[in-house]
N, C-alpha and C positions, 0 to 999 in steps of 0.2 A: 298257667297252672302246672302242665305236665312239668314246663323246664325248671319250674322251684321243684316238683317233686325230682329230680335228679341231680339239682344240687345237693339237697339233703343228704345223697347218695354219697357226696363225695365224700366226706370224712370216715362213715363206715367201708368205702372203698379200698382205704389204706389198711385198714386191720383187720380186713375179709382174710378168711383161712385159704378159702376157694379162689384163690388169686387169679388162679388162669379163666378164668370162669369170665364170659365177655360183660356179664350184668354189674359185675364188681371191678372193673377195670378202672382204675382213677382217672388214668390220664386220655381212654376214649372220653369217658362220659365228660370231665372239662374240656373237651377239645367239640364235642358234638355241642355241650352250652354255650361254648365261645361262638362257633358257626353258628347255630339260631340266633344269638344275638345278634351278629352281623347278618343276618338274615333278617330279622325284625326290623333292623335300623334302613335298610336297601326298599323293605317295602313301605315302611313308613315315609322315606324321601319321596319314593314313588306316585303315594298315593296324595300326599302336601302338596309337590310337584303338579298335580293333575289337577286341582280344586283352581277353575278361573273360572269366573262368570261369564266371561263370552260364549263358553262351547255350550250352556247351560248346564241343566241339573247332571251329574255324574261324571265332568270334567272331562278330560284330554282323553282319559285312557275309555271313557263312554264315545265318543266322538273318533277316536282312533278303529274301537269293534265296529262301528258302521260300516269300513272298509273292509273292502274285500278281500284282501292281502293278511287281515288280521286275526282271521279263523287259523291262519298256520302257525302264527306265535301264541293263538291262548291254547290249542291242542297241544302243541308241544312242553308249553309252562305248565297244561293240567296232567299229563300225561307224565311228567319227569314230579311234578310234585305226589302223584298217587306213587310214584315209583318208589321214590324219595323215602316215603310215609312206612310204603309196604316194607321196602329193605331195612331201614335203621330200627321199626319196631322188630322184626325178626332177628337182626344181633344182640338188639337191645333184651330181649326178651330171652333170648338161648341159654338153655338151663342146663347144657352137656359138657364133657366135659374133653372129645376130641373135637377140631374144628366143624364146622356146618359141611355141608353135603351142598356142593356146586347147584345142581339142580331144586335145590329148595328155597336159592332166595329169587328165582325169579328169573324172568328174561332184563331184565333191567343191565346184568352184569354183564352182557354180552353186546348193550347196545355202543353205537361207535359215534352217535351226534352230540356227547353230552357236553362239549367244548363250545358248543354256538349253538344258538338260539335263531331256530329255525323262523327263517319269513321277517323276521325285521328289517335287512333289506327293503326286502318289496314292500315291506311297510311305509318306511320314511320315503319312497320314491313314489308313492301313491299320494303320502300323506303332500308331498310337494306339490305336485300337479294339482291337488285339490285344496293348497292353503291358497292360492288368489281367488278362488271360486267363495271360500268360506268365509275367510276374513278380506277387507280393504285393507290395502298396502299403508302403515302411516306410520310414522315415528314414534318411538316406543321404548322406553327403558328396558335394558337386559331382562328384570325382572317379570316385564308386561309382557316382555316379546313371545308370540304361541310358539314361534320355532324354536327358540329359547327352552321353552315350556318341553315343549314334547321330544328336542333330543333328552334332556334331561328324565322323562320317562323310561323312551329307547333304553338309554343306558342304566337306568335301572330295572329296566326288565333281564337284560343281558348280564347283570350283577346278580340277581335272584336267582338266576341259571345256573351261573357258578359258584354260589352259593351250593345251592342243591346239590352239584357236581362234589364240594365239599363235604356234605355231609355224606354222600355214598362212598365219597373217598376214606374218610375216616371211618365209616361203617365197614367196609370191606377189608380195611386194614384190618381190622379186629374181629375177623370173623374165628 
């Protein structure tokens, strides 16, 4: 819903008086729709990705939180998405008309992990040790294979990241 109301935006964008003004910026606000969409498209792989019947109900990435390893990737993925949320509503939002004030979007700006996705590592070398415990070793099409399965998570948890990354970058540009 939000990302159609800011498309709408775009055409009054162009013939906004208030040009400098970050709410009326054409080319953030298509540049922040284009990043959600590829943000949208990263977790939908993700979550399609995750749906096997073997791990049961809640697929790869239910069966991945089990481990122990995996509290460091969903703090880090919920902690850079609150971030995410907080910073791009606050440019998105700025009604002034000299740039924001450093100290008003946050600690988010000063963080220096937003390039990697903490704990995945130790994820996939946990998730190793404990795929012959979980599953029987047996021939298996790319498509069936759980290893198959859960880099393909991996990597799109670590897409979602830079995703994110993306939109504070655009977000920050245009503050």
């Amino acid at each position: 819903k939000n990302v159609m109301e800011m498309e709408q935006l775009i055409g009054a964008a162009d013939s906004e008086p208030r040009f400098d003004k970050c709410r009326f910026k054409k080319t953030m606000v298509v540049e922040l729709v284009s990043q959600i969409r590829t943000l949208q498209f990263h977790v939908m792989c993700m979550v399609r990705r995750s749906e096997w019947p073997q791990t049961g109900e809640g697929g790869i990435v239910k069966m991945l939180s089990e481990m122990g390893s995996f509290k460091n990737v969903k703090e880090d993925l919920t902690d850079t998405i609150k971030a995410t949320k907080d910073l791009t509503t606050k440019v998105v939002r700025y009604d002034g008309f000299v740039p924001m004030e450093e100290d008003e979007l946050g600690p988010v700006i000063n963080r220096g992990d937003l390039g990697r996705l903490t704990g995945v590592d130790e994820l996939m070398k946990e998730f190793q040790t404990k795929r012959k415990e979980l599953f029987k070793d047996k021939e298996s099409t790319l498509d069936e294979d759980i290893v198959s399965r859960v880099c393909v998570v991996a990597e799109m948890m670590e897409r979602i990241k830079m995703d994110l990354r993306g939109l504070l970058q655009i977000s920050v540009a245009n503050l």
